[in-house]
PAMARZA-316826 format. One record per residue: x negated, z, y of N, C-alpha, C, CB in turn. Coordinates in steps of 0.2 Angstrom, whole numbers. Glycine has a CB too. Layout:
# residues N
{nX X	nZ Z	nY Y	caX X	caZ Z	caY Y	cX X	cZ Z	cY Y	cbX X	cbZ Z	cbY Y};
...
This chain:
# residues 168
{nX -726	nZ 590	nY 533	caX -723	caZ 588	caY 540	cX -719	cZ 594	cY 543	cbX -719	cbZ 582	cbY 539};
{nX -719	nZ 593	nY 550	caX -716	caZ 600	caY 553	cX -710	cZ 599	cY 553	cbX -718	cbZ 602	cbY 561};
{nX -704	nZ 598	nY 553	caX -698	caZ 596	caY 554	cX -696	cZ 598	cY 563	cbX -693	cbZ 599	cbY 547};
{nX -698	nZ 606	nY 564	caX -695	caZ 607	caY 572	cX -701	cZ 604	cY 576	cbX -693	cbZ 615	cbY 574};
{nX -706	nZ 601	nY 574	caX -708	caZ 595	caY 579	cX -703	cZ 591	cY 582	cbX -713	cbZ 590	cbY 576};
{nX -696	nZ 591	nY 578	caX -691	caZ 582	caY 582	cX -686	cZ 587	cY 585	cbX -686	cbZ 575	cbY 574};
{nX -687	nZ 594	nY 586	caX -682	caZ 596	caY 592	cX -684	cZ 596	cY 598	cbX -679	cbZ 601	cbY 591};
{nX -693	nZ 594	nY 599	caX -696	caZ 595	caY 605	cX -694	cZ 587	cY 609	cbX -705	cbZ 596	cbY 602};
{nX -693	nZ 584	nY 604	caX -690	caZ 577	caY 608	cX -683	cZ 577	cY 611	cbX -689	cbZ 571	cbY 605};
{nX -682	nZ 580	nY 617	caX -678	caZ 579	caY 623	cX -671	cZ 572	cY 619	cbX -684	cbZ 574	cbY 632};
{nX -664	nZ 574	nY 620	caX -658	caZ 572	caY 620	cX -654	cZ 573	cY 624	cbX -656	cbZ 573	cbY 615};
{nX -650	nZ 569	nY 627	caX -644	caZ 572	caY 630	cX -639	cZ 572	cY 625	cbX -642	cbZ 568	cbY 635};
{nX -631	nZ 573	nY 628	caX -625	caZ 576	caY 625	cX -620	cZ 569	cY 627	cbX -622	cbZ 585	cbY 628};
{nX -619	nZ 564	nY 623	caX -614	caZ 560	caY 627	cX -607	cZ 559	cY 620	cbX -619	cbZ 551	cbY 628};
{nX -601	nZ 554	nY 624	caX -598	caZ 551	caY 621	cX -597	cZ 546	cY 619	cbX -595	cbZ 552	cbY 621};
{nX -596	nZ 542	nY 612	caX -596	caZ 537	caY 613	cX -589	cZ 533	cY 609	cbX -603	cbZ 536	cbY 611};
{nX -588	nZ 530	nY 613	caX -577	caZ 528	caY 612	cX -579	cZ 519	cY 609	cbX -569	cbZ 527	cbY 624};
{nX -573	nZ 519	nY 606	caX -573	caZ 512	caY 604	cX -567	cZ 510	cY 602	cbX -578	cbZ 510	cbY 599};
{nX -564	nZ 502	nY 602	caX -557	caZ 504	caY 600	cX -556	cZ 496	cY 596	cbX -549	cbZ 506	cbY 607};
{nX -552	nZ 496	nY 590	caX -553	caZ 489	caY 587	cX -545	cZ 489	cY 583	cbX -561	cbZ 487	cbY 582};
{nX -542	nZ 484	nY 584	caX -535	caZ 482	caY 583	cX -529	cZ 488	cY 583	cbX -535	cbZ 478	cbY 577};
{nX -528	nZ 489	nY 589	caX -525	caZ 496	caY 593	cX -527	cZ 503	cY 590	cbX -516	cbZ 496	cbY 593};
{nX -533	nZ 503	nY 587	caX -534	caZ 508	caY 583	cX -540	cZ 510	cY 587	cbX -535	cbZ 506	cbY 575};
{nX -540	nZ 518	nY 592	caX -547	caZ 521	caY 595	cX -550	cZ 527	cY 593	cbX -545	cbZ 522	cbY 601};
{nX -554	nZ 528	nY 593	caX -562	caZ 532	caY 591	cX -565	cZ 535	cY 597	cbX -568	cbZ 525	cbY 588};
{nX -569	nZ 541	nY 596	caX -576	caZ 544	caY 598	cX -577	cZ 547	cY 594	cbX -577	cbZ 548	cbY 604};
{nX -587	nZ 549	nY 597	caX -587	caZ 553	caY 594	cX -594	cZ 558	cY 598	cbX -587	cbZ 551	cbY 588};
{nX -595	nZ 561	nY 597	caX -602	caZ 565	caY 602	cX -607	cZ 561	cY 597	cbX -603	cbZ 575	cbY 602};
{nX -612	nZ 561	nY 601	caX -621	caZ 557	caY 599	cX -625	cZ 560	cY 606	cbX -621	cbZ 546	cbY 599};
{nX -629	nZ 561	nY 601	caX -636	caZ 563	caY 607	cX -641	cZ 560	cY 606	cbX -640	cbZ 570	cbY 607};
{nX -638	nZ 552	nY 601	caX -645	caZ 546	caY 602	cX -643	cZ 539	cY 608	cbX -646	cbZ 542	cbY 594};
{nX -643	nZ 541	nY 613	caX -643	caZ 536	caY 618	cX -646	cZ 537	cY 621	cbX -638	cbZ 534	cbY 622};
{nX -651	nZ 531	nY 624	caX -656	caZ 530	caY 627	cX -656	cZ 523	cY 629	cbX -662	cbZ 532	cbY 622};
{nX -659	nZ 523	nY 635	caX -660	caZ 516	caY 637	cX -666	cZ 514	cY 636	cbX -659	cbZ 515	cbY 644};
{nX -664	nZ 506	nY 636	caX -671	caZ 502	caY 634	cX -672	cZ 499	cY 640	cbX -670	cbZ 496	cbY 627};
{nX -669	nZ 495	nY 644	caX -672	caZ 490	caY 647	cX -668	cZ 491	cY 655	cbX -672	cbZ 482	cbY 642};
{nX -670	nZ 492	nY 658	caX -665	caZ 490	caY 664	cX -664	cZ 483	cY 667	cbX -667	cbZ 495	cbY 670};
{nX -669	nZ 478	nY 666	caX -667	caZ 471	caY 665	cX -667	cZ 468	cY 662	cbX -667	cbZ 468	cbY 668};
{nX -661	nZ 465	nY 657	caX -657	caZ 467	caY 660	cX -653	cZ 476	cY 657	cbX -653	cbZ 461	cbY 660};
{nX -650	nZ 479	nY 660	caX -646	caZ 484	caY 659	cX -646	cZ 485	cY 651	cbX -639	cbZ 482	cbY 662};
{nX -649	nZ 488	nY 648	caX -647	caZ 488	caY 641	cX -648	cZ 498	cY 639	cbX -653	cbZ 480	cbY 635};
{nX -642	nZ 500	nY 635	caX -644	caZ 506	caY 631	cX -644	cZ 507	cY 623	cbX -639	cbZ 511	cbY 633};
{nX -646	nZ 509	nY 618	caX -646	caZ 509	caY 612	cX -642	cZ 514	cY 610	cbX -651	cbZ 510	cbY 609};
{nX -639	nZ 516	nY 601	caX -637	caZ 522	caY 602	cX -634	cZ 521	cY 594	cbX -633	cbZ 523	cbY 608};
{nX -639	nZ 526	nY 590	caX -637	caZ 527	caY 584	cX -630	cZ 530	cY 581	cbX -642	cbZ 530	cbY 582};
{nX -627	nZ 528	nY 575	caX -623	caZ 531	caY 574	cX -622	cZ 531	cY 568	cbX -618	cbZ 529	cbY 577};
{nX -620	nZ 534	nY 562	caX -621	caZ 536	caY 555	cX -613	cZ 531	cY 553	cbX -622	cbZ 546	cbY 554};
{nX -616	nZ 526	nY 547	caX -611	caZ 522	caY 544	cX -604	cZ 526	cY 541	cbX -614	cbZ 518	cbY 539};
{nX -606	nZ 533	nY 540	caX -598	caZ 537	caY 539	cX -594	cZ 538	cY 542	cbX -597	cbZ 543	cbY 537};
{nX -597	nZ 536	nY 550	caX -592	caZ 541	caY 555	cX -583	cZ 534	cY 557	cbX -600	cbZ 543	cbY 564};
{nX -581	nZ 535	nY 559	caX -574	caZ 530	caY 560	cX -576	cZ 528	cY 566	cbX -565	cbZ 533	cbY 560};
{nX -580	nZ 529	nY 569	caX -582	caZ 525	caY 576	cX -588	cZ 521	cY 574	cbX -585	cbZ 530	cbY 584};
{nX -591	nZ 523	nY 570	caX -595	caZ 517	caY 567	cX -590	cZ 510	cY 565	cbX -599	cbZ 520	cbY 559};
{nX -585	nZ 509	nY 561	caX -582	caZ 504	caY 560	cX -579	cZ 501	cY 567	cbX -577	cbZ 506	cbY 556};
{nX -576	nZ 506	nY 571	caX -573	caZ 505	caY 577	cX -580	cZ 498	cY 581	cbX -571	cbZ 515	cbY 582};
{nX -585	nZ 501	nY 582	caX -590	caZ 497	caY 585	cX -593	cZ 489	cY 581	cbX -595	cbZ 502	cbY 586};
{nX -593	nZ 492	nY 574	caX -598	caZ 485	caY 571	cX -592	cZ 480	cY 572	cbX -602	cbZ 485	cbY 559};
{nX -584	nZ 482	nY 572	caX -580	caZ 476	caY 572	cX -577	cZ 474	cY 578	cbX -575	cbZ 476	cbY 568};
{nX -579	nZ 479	nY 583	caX -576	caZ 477	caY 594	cX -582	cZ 475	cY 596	cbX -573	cbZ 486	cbY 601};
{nX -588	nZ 475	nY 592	caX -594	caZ 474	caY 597	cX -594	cZ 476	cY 603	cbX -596	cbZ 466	cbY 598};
{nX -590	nZ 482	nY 605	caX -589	caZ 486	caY 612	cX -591	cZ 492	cY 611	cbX -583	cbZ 486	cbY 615};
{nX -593	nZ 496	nY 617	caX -593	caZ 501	caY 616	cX -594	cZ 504	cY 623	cbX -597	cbZ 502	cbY 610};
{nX -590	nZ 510	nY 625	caX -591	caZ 514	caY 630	cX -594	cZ 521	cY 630	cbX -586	cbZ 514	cbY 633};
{nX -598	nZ 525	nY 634	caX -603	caZ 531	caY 634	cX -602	cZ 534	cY 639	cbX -609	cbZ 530	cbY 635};
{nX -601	nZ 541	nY 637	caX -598	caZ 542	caY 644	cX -604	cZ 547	cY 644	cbX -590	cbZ 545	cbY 646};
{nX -609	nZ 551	nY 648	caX -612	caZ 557	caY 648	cX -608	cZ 564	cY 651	cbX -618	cbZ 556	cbY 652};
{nX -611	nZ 569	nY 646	caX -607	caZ 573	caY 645	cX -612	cZ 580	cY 649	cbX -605	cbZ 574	cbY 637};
{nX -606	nZ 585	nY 654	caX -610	caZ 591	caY 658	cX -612	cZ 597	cY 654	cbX -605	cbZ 595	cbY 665};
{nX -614	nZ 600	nY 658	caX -614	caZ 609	caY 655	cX -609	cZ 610	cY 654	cbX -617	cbZ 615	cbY 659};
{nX -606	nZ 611	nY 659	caX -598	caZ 614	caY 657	cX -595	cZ 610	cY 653	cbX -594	cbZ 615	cbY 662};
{nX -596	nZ 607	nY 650	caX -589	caZ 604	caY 640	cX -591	cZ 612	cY 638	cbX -595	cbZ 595	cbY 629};
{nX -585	nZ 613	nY 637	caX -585	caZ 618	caY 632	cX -584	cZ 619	cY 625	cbX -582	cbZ 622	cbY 633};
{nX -588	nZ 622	nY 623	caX -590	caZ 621	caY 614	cX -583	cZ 618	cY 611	cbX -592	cbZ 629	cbY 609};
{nX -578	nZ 620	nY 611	caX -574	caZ 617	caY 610	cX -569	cZ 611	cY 609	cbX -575	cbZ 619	cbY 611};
{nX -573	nZ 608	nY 616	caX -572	caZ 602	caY 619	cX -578	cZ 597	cY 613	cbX -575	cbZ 603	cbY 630};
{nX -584	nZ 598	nY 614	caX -589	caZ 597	caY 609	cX -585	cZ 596	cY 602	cbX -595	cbZ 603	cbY 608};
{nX -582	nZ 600	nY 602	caX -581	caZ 602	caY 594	cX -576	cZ 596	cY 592	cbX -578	cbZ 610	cbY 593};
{nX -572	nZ 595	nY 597	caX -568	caZ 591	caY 595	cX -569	cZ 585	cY 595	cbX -563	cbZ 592	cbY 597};
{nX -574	nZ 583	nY 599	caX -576	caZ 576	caY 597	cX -582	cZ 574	cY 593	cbX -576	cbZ 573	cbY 601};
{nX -584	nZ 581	nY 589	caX -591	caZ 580	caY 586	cX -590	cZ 584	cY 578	cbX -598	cbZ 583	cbY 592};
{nX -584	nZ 586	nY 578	caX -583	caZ 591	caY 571	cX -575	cZ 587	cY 565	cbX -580	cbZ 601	cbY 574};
{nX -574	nZ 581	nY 569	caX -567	caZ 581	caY 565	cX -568	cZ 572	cY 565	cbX -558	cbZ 584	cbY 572};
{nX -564	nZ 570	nY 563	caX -564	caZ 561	caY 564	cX -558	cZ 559	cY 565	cbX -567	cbZ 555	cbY 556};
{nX -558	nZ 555	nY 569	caX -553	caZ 552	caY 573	cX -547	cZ 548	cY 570	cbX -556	cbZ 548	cbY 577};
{nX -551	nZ 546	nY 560	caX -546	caZ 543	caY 556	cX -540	cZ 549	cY 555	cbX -550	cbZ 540	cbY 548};
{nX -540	nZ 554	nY 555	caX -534	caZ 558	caY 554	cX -532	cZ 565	cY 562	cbX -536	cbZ 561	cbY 545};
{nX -536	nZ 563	nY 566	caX -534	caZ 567	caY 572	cX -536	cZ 563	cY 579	cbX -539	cbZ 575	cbY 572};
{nX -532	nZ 567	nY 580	caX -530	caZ 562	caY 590	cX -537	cZ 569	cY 592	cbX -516	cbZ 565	cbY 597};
{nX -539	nZ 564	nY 595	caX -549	caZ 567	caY 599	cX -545	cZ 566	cY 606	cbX -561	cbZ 560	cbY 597};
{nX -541	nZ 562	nY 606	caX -540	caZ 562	caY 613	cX -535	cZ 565	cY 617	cbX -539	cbZ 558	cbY 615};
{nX -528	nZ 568	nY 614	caX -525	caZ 572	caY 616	cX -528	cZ 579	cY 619	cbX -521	cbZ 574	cbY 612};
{nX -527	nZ 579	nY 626	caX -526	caZ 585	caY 632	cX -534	cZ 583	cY 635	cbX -523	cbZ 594	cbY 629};
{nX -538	nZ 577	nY 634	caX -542	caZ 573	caY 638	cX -542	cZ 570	cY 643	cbX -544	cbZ 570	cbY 637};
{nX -544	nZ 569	nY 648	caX -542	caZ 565	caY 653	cX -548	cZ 558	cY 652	cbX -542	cbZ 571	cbY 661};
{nX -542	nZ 551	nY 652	caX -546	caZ 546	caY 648	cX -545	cZ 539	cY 654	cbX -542	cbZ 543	cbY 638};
{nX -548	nZ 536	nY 656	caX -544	caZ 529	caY 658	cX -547	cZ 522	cY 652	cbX -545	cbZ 526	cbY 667};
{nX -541	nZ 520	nY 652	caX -544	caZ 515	caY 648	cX -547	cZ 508	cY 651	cbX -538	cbZ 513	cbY 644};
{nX -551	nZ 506	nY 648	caX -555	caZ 499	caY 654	cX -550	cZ 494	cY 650	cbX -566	cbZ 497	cbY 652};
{nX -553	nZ 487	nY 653	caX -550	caZ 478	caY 650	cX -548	cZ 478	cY 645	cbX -555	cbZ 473	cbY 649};
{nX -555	nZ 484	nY 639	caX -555	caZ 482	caY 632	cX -549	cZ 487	cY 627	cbX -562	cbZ 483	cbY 630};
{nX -547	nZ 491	nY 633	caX -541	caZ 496	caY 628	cX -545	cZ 502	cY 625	cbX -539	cbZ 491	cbY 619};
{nX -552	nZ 502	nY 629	caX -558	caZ 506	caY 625	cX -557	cZ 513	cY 629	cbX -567	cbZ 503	cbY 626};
{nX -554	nZ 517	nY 628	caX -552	caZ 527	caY 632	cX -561	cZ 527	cY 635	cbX -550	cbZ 537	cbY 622};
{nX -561	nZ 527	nY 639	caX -565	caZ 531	caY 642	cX -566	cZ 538	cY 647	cbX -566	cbZ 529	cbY 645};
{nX -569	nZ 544	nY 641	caX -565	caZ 549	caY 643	cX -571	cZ 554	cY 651	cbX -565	cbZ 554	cbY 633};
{nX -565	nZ 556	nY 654	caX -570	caZ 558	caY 660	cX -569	cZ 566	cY 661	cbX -567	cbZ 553	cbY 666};
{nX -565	nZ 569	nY 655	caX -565	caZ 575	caY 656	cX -572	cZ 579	cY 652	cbX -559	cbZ 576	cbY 654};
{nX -576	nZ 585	nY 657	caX -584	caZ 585	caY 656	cX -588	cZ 580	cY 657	cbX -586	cbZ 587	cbY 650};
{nX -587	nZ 576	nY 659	caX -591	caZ 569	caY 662	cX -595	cZ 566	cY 668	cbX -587	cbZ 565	cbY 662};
{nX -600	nZ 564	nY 669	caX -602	caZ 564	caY 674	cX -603	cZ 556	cY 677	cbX -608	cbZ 567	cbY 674};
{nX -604	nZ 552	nY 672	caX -603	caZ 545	caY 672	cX -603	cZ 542	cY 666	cbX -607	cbZ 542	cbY 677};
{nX -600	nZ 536	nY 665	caX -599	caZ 531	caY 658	cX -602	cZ 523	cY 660	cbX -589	cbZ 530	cbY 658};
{nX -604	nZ 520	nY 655	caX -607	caZ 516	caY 653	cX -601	cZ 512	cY 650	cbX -612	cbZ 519	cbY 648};
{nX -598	nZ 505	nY 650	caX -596	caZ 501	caY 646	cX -600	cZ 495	cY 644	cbX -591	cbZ 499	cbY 648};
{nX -601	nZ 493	nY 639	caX -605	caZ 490	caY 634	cX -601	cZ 485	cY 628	cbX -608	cbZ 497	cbY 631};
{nX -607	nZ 480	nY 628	caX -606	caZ 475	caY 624	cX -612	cZ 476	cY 621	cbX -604	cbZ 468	cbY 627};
{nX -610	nZ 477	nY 613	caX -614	caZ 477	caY 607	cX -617	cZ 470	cY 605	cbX -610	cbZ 478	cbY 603};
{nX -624	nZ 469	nY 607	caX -628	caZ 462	caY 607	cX -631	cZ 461	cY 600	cbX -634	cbZ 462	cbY 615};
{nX -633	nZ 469	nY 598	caX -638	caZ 468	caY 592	cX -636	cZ 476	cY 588	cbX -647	cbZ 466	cbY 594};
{nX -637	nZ 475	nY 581	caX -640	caZ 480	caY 577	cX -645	cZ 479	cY 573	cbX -638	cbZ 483	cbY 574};
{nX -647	nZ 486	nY 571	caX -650	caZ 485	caY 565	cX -649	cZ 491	cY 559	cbX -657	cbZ 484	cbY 566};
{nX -649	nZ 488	nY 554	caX -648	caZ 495	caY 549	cX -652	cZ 498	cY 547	cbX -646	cbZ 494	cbY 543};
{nX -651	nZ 507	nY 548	caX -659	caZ 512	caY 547	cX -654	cZ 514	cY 540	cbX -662	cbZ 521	cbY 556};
{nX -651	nZ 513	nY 535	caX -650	caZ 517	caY 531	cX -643	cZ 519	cY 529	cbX -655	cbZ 521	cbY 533};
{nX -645	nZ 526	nY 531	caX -639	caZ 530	caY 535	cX -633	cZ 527	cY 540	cbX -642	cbZ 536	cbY 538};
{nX -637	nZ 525	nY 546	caX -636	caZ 524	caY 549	cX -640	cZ 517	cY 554	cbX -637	cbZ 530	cbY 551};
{nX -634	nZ 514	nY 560	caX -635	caZ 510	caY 562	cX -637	cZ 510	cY 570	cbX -629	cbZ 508	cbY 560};
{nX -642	nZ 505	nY 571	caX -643	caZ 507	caY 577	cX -639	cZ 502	cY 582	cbX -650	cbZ 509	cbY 578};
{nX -636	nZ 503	nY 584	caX -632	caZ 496	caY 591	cX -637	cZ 494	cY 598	cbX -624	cbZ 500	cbY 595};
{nX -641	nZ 489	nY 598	caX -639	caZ 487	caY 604	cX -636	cZ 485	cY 610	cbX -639	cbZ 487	cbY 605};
{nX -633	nZ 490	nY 616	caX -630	caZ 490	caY 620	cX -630	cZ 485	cY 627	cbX -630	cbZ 495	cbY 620};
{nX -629	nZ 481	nY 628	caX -628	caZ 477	caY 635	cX -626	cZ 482	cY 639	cbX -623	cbZ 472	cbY 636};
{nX -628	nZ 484	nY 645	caX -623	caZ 487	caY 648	cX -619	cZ 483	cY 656	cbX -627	cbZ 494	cbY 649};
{nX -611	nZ 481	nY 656	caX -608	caZ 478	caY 659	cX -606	cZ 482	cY 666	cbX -603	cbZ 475	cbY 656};
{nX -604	nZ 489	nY 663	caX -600	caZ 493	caY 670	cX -604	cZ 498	cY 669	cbX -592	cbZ 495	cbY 670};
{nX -606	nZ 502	nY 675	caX -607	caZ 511	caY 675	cX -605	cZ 514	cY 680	cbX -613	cbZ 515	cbY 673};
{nX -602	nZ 518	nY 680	caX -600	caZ 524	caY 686	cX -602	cZ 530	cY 684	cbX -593	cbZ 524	cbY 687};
{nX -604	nZ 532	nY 692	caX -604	caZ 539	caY 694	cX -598	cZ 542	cY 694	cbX -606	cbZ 540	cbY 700};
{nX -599	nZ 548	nY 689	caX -591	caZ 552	caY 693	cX -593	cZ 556	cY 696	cbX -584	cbZ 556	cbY 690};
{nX -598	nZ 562	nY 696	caX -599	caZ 567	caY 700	cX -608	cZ 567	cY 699	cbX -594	cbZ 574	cbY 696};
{nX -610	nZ 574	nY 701	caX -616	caZ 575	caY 704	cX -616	cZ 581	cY 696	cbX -617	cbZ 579	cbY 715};
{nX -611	nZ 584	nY 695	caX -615	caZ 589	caY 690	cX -619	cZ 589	cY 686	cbX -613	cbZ 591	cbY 686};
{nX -623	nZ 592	nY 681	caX -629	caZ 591	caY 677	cX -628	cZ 589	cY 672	cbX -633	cbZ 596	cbY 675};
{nX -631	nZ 585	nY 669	caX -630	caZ 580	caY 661	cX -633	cZ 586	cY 656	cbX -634	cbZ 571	cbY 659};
{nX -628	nZ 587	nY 651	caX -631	caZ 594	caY 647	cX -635	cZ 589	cY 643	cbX -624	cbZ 600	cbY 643};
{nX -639	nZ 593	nY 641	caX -646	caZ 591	caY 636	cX -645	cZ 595	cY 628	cbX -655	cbZ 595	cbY 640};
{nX -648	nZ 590	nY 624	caX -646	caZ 595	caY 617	cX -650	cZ 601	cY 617	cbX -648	cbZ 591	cbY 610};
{nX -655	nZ 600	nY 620	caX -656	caZ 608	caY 618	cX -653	cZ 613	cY 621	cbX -663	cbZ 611	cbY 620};
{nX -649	nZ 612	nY 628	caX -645	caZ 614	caY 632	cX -637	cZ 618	cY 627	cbX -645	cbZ 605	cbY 638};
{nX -637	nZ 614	nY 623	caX -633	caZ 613	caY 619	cX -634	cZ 620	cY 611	cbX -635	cbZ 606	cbY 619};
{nX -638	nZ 617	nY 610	caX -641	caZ 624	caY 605	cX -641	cZ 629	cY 608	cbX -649	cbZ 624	cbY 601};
{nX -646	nZ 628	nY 613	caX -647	caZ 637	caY 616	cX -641	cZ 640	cY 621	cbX -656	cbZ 637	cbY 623};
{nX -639	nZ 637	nY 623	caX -632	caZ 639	caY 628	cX -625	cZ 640	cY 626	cbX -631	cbZ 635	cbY 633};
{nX -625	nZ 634	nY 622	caX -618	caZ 633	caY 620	cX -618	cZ 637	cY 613	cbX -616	cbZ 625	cbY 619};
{nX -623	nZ 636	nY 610	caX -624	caZ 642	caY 603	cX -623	cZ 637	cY 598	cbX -619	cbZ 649	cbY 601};
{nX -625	nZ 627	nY 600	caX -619	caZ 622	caY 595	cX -624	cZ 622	cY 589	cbX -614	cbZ 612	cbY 599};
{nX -621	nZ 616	nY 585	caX -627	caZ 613	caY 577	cX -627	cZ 610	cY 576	cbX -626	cbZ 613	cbY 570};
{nX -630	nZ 609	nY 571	caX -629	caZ 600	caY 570	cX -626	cZ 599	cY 566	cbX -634	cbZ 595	cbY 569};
{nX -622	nZ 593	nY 566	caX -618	caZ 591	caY 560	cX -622	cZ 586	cY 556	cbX -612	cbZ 588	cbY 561};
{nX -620	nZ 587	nY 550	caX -624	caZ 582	caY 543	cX -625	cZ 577	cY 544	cbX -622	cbZ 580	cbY 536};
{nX -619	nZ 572	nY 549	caX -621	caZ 563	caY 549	cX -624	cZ 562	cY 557	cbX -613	cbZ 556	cbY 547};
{nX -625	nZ 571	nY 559	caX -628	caZ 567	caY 566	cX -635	cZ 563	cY 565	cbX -630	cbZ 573	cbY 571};
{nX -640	nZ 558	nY 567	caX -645	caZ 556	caY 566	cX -652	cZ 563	cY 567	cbX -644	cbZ 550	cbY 570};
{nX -649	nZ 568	nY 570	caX -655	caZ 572	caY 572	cX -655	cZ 580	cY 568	cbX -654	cbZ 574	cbY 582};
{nX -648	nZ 578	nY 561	caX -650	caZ 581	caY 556	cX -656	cZ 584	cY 553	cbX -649	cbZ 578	cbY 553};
{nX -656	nZ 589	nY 552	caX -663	caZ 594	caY 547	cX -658	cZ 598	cY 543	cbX -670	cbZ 601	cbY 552};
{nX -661	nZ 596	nY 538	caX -657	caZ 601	caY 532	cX -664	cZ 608	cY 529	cbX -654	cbZ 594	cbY 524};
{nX -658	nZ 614	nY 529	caX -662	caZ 618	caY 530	cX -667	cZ 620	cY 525	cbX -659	cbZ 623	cbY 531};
């Protein structure tokens, strides 16, 4: 099997927040995808190590925000290299919080998704959620950066519990 056959499949760069008994989470993922538009529904894998995996299987919520070209690696980095059980991902972000207490971050963003977790299923590693989707907004017109967008421009990697892992 080719393994760089699965980078030919198209991803975007998103965030994905979640908050459960005053305790909040993200984290970057490039598995959101929509399934259905009626009603409104998106999916969106997330690996059972990560602290936003907890945050979600126990708020059944979850918000998404799509992320631009301009995040800078950095910006990436901080919400896709560290976990949230022992670092603030959200200091010097610019967040509003929705009904659920859930940060929705709008800094590099082009528009967010709030979501009610309707279904999963366990792949293993990882979990996949389905999303309802309740709210979304536009914030801007800028371009939703793409994972390859991402590798080739930004110069980023993948991390080990991303779902789009290859180990070398």
């Amino acid at each position: 099997m080719d393994n760089l056959a699965f980078a030919k499949i198209p991803y975007g760069m998103f965030i994905v927040t979640s908050s459960f008994n005053d305790k909040i989470g993200g984290q970057i993922s490039n598995t959101v995808f929509q399934v259905t538009s009626i009603p409104a529904t998106i999916t969106i894998s997330i690996s059972k190590q990560n602290n936003t995996h907890f945050l979600l299987e126990n708020s059944k919520k979850a918000v998404i925000s799509c992320l631009t070209e301009d995040a800078t690696f950095e910006f990436i980095g901080k919400f896709g290299f560290r976990s949230s059980r022992d670092f603030d991902k959200f200091s010097e972000v610019n967040v509003i919080k929705n009904v659920n207490k859930i940060p929705i971050v709008t800094t590099f963003a082009n528009a967010y998704f709030e979501t009610d977790i309707i279904s999963s299923l366990d792949i293993n590693t990882h979990t996949l959620f389905l999303c309802k989707v309740n709210n979304s907004v536009v914030l801007n017109d800028n371009q939703t950066m793409t994972y390859d967008y991402y590798h080739k421009v930004k110069k980023g990697f993948t991390p080990k519990n991303a779902p789009t892992y290859i180990s070398k």
